[in-house]
DSSP file (Angstrom, degrees, kcal/mol; ACC not computed):
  #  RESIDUE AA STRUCTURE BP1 BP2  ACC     N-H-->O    O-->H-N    N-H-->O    O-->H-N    TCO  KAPPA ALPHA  PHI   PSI    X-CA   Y-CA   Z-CA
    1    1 A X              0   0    0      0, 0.0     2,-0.4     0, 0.0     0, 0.0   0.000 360.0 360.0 360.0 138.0   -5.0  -26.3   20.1
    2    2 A X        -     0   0    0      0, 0.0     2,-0.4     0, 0.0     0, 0.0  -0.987 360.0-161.1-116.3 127.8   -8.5  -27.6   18.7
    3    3 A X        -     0   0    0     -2,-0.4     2,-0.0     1,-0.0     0, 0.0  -0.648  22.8-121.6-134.4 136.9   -8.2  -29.5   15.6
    4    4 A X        -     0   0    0     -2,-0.4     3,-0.1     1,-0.1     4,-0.1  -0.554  24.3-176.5 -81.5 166.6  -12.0  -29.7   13.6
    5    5 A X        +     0   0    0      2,-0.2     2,-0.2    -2,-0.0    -1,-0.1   0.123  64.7  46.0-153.4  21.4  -13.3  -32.8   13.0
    6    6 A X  S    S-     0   0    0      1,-0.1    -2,-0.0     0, 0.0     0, 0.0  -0.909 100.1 -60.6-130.3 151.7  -15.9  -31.9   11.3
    7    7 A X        -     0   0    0     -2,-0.2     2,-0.4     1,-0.1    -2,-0.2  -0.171  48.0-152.0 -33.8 143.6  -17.1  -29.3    8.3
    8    8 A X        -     0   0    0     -4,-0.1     2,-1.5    -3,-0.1    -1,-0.1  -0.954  14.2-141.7-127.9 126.7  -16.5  -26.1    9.1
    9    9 A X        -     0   0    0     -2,-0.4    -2,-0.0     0, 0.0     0, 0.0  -0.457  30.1-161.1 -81.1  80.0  -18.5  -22.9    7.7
   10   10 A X        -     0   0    0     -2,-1.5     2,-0.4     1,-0.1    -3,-0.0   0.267  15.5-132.4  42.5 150.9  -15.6  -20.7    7.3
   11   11 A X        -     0   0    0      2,-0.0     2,-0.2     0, 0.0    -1,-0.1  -0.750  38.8-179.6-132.8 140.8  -16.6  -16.8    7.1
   12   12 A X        -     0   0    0     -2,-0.4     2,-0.3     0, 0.0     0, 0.0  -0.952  18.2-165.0-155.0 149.1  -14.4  -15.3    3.8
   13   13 A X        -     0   0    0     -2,-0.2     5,-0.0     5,-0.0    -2,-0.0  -0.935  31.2-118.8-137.0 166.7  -14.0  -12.1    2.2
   14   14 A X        -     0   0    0     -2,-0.3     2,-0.3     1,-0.1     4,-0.1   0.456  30.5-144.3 -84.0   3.1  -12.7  -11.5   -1.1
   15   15 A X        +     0   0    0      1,-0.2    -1,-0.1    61,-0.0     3,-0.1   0.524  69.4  98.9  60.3 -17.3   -9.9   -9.4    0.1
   16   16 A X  S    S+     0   0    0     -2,-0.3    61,-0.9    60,-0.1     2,-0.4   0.682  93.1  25.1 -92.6   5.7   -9.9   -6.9   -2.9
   17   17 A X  E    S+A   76   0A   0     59,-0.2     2,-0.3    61,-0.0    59,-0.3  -0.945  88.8 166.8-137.5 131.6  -11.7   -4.0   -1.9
   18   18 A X  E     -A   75   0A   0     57,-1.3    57,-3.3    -2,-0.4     2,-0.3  -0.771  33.9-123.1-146.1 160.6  -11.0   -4.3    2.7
   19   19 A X  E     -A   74   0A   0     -2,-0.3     2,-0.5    55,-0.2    55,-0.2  -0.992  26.4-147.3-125.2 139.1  -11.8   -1.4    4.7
   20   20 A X  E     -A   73   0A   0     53,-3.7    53,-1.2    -2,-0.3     2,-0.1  -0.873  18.7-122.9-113.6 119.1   -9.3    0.4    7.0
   21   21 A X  E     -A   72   0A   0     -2,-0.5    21,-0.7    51,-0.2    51,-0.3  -0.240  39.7-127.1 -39.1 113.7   -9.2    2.1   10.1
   22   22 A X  B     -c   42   0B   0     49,-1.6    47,-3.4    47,-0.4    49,-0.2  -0.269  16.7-119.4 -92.6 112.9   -7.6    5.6    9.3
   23   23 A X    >   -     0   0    0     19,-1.6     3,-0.7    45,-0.2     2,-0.2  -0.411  48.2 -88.9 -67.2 154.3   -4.5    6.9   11.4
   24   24 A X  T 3  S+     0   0    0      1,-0.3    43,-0.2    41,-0.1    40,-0.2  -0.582 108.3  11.4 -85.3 150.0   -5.5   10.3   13.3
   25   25 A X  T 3  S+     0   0    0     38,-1.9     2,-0.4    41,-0.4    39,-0.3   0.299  97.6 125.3  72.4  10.3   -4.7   13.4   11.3
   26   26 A X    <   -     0   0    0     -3,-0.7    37,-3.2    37,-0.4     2,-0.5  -0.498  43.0-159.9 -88.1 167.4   -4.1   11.8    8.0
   27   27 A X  E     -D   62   0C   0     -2,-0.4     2,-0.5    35,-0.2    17,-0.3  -0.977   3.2-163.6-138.7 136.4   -5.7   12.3    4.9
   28   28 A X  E     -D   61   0C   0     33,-3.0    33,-2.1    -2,-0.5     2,-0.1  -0.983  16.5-139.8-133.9 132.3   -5.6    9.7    2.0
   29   29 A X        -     0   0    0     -2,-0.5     2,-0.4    31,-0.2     3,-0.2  -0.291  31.0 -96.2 -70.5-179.5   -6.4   10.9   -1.6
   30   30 A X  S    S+     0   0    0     30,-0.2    30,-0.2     1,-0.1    28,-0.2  -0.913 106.8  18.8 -88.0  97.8   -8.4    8.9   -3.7
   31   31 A X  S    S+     0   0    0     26,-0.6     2,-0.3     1,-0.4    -1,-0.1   0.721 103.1 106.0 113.3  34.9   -6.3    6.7   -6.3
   32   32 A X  S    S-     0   0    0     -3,-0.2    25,-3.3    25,-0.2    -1,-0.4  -0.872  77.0 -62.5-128.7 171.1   -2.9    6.9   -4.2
   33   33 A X  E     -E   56   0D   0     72,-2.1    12,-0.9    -2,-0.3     2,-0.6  -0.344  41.8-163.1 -49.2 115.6   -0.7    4.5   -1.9
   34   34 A X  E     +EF  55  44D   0     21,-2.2    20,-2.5    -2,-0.3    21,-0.7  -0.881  15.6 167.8-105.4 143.0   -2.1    3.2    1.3
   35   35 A X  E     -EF  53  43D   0      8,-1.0     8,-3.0    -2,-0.6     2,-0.6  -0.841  31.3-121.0-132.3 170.9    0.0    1.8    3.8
   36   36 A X        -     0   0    0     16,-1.4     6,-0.1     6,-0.2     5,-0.1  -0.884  27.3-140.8-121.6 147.7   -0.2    0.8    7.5
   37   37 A X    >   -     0   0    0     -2,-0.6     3,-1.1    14,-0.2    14,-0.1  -0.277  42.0 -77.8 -86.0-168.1    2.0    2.4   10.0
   38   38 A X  T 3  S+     0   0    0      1,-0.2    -1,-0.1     2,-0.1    13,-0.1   0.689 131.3  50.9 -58.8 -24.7    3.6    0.8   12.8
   39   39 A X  T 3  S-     0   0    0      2,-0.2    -1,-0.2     0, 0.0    -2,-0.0   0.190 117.6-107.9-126.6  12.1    0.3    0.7   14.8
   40   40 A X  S <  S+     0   0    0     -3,-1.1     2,-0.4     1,-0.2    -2,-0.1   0.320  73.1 133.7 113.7   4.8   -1.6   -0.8   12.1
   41   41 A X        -     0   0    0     -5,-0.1   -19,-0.3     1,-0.1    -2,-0.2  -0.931  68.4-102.2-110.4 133.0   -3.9    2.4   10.9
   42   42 A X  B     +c   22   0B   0    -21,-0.7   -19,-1.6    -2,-0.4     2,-0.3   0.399  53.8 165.0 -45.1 130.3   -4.1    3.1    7.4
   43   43 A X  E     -F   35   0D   0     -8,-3.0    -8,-1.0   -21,-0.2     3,-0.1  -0.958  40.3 -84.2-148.8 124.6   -1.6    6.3    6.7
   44   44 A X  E     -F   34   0D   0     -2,-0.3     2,-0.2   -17,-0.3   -10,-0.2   0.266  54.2 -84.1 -21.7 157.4   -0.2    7.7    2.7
   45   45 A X        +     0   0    0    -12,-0.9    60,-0.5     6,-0.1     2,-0.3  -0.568  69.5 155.6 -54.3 124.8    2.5    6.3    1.0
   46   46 A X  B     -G  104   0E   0     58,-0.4     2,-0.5    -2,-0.2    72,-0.3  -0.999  51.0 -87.4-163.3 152.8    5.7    8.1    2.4
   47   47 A X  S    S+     0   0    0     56,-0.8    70,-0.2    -2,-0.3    56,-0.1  -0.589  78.2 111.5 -53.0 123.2    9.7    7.7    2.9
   48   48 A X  S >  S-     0   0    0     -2,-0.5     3,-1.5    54,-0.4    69,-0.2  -0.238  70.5-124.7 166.4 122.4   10.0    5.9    6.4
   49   49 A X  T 3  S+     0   0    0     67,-0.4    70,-0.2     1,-0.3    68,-0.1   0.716  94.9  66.7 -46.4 -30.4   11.1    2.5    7.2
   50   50 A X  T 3   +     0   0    0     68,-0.1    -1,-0.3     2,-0.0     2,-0.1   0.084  68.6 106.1 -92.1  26.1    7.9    1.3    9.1
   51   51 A X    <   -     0   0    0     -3,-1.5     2,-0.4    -5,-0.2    68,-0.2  -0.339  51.6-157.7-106.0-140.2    5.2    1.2    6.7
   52   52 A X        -     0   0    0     66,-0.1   -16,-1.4    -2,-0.1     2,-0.3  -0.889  32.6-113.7-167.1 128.6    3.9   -2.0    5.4
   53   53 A X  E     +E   35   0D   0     66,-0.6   -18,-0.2    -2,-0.4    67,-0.0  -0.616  31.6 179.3 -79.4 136.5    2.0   -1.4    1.6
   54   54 A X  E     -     0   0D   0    -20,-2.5     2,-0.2     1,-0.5   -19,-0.2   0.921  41.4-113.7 -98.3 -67.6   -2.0   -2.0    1.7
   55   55 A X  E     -E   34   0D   0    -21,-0.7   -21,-2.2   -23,-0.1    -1,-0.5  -0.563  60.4 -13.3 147.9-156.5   -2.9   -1.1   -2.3
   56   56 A X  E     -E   33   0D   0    -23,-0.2    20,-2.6    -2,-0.2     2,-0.7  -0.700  58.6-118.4   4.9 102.7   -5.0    1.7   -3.6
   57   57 A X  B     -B   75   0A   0    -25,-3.3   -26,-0.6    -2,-0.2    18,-0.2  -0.606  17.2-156.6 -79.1 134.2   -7.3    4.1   -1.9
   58   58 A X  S    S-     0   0    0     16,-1.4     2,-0.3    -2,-0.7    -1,-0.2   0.975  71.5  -9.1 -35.4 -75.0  -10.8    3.8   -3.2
   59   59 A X  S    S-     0   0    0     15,-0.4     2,-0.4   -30,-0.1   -28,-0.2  -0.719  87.1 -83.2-129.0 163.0  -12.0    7.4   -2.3
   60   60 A X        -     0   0    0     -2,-0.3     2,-0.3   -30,-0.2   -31,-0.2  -0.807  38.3-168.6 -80.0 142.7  -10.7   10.0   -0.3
   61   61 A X  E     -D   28   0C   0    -33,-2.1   -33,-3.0    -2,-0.4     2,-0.7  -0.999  10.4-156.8-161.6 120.3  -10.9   10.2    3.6
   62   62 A X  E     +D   27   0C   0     -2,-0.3   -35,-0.2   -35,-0.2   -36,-0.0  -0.812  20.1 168.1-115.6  84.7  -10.2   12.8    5.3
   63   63 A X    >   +     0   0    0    -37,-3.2   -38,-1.9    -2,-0.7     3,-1.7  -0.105  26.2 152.3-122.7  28.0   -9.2   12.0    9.1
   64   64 A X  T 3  S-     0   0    0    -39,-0.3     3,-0.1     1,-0.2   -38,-0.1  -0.467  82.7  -2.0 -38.8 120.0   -7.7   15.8   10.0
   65   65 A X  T 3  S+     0   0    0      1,-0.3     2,-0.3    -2,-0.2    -1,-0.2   0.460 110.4 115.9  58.6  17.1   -8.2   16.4   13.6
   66   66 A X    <   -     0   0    0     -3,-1.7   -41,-0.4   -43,-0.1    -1,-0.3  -0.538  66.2-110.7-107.7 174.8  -10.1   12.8   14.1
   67   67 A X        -     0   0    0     -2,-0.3     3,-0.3   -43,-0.2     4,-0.2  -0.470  49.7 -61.8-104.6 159.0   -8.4   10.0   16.4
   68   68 A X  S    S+     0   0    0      1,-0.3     2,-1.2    -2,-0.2   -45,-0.2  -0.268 127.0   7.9 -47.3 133.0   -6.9    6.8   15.4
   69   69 A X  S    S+     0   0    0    -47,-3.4     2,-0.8     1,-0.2   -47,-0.4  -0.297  95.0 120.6  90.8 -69.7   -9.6    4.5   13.7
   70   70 A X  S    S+     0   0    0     -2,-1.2     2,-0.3    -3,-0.3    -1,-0.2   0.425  80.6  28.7 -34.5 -24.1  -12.7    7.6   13.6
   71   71 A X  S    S-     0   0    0     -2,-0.8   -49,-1.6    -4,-0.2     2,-0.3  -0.946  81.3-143.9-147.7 148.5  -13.0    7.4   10.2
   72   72 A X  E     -A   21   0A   0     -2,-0.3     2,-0.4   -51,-0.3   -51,-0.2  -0.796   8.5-157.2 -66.0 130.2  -12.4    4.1    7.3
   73   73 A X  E     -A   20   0A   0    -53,-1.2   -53,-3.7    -2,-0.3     2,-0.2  -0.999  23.0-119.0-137.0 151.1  -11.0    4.3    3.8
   74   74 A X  E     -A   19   0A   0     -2,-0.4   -16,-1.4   -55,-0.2     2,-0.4  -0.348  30.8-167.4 -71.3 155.6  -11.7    1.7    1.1
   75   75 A X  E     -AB  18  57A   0    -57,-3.3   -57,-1.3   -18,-0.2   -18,-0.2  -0.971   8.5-145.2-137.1 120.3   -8.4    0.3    0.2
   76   76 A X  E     +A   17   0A   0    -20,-2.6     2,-0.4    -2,-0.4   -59,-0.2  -0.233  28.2 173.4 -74.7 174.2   -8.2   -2.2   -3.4
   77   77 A X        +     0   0    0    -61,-0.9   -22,-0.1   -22,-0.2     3,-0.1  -0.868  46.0  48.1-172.9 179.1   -5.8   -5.1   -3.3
   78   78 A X  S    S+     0   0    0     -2,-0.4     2,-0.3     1,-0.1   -62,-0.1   0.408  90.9 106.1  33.9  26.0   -4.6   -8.0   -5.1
   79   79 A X  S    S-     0   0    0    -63,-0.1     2,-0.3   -23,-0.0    -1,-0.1  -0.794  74.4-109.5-117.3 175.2   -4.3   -5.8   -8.3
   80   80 A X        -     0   0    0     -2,-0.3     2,-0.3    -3,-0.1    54,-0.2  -0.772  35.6-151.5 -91.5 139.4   -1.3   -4.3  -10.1
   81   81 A X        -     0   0    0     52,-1.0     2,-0.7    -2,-0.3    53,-0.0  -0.861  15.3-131.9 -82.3 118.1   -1.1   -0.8   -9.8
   82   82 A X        +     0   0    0     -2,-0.3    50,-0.2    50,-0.2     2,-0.2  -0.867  41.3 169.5 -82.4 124.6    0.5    2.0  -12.2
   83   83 A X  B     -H  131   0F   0     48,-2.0    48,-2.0    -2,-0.7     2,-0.3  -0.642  37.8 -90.7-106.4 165.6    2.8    4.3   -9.7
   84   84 A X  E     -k  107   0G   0     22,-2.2    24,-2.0    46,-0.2     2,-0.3  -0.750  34.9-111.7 -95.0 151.0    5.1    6.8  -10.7
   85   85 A X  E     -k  108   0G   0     -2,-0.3     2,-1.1    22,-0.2    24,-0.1  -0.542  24.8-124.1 -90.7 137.3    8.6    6.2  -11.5
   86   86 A X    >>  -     0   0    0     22,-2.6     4,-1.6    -2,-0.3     3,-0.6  -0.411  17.5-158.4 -49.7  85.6   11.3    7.8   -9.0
   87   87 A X  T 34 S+     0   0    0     -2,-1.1    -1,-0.1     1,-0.2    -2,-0.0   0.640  94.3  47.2 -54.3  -7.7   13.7   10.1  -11.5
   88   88 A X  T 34 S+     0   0    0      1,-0.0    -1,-0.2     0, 0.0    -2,-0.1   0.755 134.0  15.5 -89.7 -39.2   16.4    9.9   -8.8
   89   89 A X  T <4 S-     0   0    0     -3,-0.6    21,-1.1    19,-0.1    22,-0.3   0.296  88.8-173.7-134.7  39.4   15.9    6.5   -8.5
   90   90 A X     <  -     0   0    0     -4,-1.6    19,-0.2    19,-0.2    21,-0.1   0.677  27.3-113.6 -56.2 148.0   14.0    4.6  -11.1
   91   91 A X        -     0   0    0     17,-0.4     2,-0.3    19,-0.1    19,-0.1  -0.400  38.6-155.9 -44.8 144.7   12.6    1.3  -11.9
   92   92 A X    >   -     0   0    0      1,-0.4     3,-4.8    18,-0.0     4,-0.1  -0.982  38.8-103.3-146.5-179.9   14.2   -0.5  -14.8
   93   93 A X  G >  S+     0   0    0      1,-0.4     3,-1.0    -2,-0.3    -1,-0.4   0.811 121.7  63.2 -70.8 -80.2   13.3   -3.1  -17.1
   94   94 A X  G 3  S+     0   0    0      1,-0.3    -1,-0.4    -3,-0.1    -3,-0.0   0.476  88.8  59.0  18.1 -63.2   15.6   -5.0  -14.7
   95   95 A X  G X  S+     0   0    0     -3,-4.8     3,-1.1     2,-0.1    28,-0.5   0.197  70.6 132.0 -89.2  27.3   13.8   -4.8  -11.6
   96   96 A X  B <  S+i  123   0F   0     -3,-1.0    28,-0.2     1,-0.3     3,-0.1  -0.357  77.1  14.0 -83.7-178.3   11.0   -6.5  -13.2
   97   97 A X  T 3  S+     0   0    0     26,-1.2     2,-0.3     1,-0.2    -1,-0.3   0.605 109.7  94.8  41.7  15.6   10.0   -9.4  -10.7
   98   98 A X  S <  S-     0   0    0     -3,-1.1    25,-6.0     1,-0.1    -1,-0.2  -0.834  90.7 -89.3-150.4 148.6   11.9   -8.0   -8.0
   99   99 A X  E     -L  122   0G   0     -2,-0.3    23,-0.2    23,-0.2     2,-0.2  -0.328  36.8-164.7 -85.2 178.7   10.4   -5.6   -5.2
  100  100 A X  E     -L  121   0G   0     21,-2.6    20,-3.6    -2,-0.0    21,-1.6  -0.839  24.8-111.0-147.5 157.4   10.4   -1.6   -5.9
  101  101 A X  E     -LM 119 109G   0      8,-0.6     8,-0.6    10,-0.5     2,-0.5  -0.451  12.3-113.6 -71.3 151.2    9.9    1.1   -2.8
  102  102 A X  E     + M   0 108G   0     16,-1.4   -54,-0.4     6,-0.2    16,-0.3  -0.886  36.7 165.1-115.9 142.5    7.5    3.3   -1.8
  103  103 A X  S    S-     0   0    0      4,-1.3   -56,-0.8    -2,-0.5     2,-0.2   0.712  75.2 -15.4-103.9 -31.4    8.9    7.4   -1.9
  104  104 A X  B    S-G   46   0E   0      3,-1.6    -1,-0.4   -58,-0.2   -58,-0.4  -0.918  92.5 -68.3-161.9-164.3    5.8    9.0   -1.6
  105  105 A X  S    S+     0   0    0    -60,-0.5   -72,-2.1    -2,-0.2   -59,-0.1   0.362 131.9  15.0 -77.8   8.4    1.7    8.2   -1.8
  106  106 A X  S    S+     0   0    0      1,-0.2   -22,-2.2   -74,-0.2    -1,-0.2   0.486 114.8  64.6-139.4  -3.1    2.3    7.8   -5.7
  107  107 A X  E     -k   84   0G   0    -24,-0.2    -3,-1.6   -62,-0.1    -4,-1.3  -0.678  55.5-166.3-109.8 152.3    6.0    7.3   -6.9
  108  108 A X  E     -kM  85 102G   0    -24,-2.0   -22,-2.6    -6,-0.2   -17,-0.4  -0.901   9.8-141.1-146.6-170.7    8.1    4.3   -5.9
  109  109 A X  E     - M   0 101G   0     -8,-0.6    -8,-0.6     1,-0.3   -19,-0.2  -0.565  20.0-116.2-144.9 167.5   12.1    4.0   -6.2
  110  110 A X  S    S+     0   0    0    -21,-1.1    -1,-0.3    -2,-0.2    -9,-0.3   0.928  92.3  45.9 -78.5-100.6   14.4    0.8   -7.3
  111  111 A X  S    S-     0   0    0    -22,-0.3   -10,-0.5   -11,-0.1    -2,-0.3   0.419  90.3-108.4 -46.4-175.7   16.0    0.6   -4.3
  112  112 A X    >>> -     0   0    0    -11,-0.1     4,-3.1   -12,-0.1     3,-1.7   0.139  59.7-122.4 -87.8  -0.6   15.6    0.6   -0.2
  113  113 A X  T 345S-     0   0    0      1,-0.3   -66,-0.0     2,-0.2   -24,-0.0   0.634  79.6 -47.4  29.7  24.2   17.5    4.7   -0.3
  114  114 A X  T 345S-     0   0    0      1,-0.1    -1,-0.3     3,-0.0    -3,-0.0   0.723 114.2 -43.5 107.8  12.8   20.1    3.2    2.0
  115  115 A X  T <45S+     0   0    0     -3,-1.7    -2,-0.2     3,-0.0   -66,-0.2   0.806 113.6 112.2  90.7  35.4   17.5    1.7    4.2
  116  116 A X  T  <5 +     0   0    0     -4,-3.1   -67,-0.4   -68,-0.1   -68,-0.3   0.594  67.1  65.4-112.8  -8.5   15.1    4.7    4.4
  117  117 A X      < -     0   0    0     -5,-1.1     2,-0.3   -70,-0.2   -70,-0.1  -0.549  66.9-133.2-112.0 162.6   12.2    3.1    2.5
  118  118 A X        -     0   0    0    -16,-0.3   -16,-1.4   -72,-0.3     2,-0.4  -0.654  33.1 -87.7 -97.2 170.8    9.8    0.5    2.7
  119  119 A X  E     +L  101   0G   0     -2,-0.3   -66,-0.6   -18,-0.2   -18,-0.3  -0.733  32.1 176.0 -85.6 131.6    8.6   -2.0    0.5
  120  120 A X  E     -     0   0G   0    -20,-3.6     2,-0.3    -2,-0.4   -19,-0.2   0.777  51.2 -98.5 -94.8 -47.3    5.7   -1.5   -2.0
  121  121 A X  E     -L  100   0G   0    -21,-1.6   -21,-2.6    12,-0.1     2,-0.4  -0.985  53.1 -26.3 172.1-140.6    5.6   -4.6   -3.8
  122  122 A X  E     -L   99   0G   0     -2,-0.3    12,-2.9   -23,-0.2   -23,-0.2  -0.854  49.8-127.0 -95.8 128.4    6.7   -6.6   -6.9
  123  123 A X  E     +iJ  96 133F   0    -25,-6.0   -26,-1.2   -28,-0.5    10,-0.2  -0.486  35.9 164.9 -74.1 158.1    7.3   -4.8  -10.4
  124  124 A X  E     +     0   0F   0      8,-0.9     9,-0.2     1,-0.6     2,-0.2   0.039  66.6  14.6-150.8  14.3    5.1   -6.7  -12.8
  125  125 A X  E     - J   0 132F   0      7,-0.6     7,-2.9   -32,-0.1    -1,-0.6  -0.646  53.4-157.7 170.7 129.9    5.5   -3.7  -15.6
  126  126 A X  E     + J   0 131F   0      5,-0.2     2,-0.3    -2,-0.2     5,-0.2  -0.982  21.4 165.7 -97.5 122.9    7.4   -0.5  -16.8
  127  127 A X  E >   - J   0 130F   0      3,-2.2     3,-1.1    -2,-0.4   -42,-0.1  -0.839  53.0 -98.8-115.1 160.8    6.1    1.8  -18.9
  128  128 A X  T 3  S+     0   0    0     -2,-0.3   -43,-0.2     1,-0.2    -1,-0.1   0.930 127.2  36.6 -35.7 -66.1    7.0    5.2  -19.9
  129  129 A X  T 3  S-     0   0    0      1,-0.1     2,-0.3   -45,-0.1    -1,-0.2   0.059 127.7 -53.8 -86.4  23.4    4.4    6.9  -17.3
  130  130 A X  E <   - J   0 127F   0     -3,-1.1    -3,-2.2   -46,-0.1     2,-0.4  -0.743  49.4 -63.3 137.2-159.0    5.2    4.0  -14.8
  131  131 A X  E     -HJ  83 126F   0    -48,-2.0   -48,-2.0    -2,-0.3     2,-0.3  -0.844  37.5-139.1-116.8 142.4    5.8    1.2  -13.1
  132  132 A X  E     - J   0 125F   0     -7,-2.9    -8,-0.9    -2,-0.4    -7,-0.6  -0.645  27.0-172.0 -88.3-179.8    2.8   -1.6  -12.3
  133  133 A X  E       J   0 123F   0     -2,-0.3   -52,-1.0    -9,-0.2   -10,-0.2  -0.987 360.0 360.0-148.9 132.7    3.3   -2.7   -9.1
  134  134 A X              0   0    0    -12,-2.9   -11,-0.1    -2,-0.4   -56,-0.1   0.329 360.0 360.0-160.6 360.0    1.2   -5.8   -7.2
């Protein structure tokens, strides 16, 4: 380990808008859930215990027959999000503070489904047309 002992100029990004390499044959609308798969490239929002929630795509990207990584999509962060609420398994004025699931690339769920879901983040809002999310 090397421990500075001097200033250091630091390289920083503001983290809210990142760009991410694209898992092969996905396609991410514009203004849905990004997640990273197991092997760390950018994939929709979906049931399945291994994804890890990024934010918000920026645009659409469209990586259909392309290879892990061929293609980027802009991804937002560190904001709250509106998602739609799960009717099977909703958000409630409860679960505010408390993490919520992801079901598909726009809805997320109260619970884990029994340990089929991943985490999307913290509710921070319910509304009638959804839950924020950050």
């Amino acid at each position: 380990m090397t421990v500075a002992i001097a200033d250091r100029n630091t390289p920083l990004k503001d983290g809210e808008l990142v760009r991410i390499p694209v898992a092969a044959n996905a396609k991410i609308l514009a203004g849905t859930i990004v997640c990273a798969s197991a092997t760390g490239f950018g994939t929709p929002g979906a049931t399945s215990t291994t994804l890890a929630y990024l934010g918000m795509a920026d645009e659409c990207i469209d990586n259909t027959g392309g290879a892990d990584g061929a293609v980027t999509v802009g991804v937002r962060r560190g904001k709250a999000f509106k998602w739609a609420n799960d009717g099977a398994d909703p958000v409630t004025q409860a679960s505010l503070g408390r993490v919520c699931y992801i079901v598909d690339n726009q809805t997320v769920a109260k619970t884990n489904g029994t340990n089929t879901r991943s985490q999307a983040g913290i509710v921070v809002g319910l509304e009638a047309d959804g839950v924020w999310v950050q």
